[in-house]
Backbone as CSV, one residue per row, in Angstrom:
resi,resn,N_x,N_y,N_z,CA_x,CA_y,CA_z,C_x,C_y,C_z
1,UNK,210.934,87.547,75.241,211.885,86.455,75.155,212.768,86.471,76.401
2,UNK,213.103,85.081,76.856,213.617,85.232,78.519,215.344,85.094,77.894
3,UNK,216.094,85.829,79.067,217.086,85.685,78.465,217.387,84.300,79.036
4,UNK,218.843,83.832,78.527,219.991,82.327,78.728,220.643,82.914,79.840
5,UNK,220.411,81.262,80.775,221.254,81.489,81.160,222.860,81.301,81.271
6,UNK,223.358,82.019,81.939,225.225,82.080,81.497,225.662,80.866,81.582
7,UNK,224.729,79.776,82.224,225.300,78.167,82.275,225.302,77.726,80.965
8,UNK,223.665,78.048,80.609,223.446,76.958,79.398,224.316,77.852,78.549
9,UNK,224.297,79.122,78.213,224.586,79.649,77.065,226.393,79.112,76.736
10,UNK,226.974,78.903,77.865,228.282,78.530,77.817,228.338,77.200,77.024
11,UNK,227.298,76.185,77.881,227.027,74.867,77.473,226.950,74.684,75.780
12,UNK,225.572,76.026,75.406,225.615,76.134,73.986,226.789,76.175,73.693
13,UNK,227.898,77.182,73.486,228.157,77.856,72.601,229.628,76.512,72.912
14,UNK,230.238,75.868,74.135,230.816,74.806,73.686,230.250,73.497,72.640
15,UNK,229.362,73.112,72.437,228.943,72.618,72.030,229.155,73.317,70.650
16,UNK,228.393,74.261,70.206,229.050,75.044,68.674,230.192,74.758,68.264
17,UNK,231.202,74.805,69.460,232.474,74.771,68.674,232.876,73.312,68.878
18,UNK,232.648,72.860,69.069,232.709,71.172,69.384,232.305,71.084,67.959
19,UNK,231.252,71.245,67.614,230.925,70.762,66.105,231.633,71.401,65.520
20,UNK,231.712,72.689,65.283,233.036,73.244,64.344,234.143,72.511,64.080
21,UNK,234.653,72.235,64.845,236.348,72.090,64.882,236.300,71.041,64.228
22,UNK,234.953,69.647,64.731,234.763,68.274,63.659,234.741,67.969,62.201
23,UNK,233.985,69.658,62.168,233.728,70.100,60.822,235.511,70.525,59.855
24,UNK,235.946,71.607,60.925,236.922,71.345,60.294,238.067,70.501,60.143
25,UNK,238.206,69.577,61.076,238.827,68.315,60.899,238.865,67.611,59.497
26,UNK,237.229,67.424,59.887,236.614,66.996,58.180,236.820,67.488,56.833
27,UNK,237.397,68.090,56.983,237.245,69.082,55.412,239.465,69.270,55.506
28,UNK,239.803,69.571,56.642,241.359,68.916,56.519,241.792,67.782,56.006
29,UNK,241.564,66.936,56.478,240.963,65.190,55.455,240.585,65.224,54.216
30,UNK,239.571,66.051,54.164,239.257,65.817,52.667,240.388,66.304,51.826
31,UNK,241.203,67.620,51.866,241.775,68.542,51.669,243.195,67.189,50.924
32,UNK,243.120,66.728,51.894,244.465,66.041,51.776,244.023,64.721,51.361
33,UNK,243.287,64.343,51.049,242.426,63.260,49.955,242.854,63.959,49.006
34,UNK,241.946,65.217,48.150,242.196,65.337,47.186,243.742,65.597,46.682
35,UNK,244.815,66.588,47.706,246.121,66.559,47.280,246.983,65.481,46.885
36,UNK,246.364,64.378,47.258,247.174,63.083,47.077,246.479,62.366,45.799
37,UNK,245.642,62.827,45.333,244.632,62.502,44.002,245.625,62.415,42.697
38,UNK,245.560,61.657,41.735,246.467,61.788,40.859,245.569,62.688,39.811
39,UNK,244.572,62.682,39.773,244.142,63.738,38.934,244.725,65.051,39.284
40,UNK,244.220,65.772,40.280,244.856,66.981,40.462,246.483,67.106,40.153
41,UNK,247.428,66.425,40.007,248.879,66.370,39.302,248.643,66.274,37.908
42,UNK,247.245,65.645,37.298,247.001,65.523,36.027,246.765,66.658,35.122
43,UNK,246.110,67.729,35.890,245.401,68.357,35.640,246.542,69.862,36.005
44,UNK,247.657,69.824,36.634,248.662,70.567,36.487,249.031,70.525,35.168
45,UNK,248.845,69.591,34.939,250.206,69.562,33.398,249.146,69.179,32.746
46,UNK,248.086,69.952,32.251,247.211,69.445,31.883,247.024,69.208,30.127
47,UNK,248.555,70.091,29.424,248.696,70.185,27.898,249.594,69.609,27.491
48,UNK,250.055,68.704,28.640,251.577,67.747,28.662,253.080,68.427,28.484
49,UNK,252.660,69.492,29.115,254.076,70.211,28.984,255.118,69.394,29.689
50,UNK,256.467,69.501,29.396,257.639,69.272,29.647,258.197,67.606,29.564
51,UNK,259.304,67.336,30.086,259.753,65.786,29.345,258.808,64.817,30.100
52,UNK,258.969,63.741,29.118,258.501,62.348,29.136,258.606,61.344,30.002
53,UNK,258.327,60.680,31.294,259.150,59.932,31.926,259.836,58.867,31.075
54,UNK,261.363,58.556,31.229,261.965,57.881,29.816,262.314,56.295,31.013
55,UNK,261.785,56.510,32.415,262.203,55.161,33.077,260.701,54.549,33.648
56,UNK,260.532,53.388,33.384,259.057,53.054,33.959,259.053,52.779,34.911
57,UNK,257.737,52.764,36.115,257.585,52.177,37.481,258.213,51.339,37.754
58,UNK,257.893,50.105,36.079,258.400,48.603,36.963,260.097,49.054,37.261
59,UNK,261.108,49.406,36.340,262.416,49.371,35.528,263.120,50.324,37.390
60,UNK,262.305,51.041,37.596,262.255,51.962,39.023,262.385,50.782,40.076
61,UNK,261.659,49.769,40.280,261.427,48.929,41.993,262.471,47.649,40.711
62,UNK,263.084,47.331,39.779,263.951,46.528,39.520,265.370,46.923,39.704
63,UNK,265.649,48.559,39.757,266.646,49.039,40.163,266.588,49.126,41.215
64,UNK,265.516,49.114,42.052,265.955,48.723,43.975,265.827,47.863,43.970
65,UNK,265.667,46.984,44.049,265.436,45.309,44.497,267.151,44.997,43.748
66,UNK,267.719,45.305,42.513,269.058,44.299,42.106,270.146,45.300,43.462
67,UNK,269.547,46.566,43.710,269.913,47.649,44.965,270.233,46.682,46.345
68,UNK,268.650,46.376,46.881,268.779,45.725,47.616,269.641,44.011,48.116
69,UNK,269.696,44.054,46.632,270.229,42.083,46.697,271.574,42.757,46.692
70,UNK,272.173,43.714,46.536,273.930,43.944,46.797,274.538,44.365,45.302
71,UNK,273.683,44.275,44.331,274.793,44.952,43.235,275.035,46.695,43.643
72,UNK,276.433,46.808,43.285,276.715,47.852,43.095,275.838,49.091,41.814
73,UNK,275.867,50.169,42.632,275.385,51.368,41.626,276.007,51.484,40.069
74,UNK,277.082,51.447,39.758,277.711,51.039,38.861,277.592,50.098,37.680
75,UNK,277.236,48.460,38.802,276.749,47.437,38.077,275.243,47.626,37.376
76,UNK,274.267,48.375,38.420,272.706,48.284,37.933,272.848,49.394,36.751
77,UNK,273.591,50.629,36.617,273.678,51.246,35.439,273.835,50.512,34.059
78,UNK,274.919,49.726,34.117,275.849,48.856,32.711,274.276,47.895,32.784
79,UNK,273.591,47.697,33.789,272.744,46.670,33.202,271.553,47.674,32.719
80,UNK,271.360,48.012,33.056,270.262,48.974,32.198,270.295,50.024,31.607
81,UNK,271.820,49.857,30.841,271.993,51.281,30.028,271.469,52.136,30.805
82,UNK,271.989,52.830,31.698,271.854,54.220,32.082,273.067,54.693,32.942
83,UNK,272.856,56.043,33.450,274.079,56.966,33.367,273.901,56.188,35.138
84,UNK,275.177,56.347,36.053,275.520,56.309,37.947,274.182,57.006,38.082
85,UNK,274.524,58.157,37.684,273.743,59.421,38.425,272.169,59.496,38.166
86,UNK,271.405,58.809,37.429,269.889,58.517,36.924,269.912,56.971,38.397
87,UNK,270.610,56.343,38.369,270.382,54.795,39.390,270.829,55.216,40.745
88,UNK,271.339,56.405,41.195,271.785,56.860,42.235,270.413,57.743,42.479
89,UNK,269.601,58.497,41.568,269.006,59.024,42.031,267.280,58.556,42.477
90,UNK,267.152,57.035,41.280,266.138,56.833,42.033,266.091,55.779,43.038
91,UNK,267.525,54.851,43.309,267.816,54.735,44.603,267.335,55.493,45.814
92,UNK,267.571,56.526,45.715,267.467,57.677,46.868,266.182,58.217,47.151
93,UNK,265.736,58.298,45.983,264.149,59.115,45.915,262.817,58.364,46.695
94,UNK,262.277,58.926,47.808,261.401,58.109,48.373,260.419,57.762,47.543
C-alpha cells in the first residue's frame, strides 16, 4: 500500500472535518427544535403535578392590548377581577 501524500492527506482530513462540524451544526438545530417542542414541557409534568393555569392565553394578550391602548395597571385588574401584582406580572413576562 503506497503511502498519502502530506498534500492530499491534509486535503482529506479537511474535508472530514468540514463534514463534521455540518454534522454537528445539524444535530445543534435539531437539539433546539426539540427544546422548543411543547411535548417535551409535556412530558416534564407528565402526572400533572402542581397548580392549574387559572388565566387563559386569550385573557393574557387582552390584558396587553387594554395595556397597550393606555389603561392603567390598576384599571385592567378591577376589570378582570384580579390582584396589581398577577396584571403587572404578565404585562412584563415576555
Amino acid at each position: 500500500m503506497a503511502r498519502e501524500n502530506p498534500k492530499d492527506k491534509i486535503i482529506r482530513l479537511e474535508n472530514e472535518l468540514k463534514k463534521a462540524n455540518e454534522i454537528i451544526q445539524k444535530l445543534y438545530s435539531e437539539l433546539e427544535e426539540c427544546k422548543n417542542e411543547p411535548k417535551i414541557q409535556q412530558i416534564k409534568n407528565e402526572r400533572g403535578a402542581g397548580r392549574k393555569q387559572e388565566i387563559t392565553d386569550q385573557e393574557r394578550e387582552d390584558i396587553r392590548r387594554h395595556r397597550v391602548e393606555g389603561k392603567t395597571i390598576k384599571e385592567i385588574a378591577t376589570l378582570f377581577n384580579r390582584s396589581v401584582g398577577i396584571i403587572h406580572k404578565i404585562i412584563n413576562e415576555k
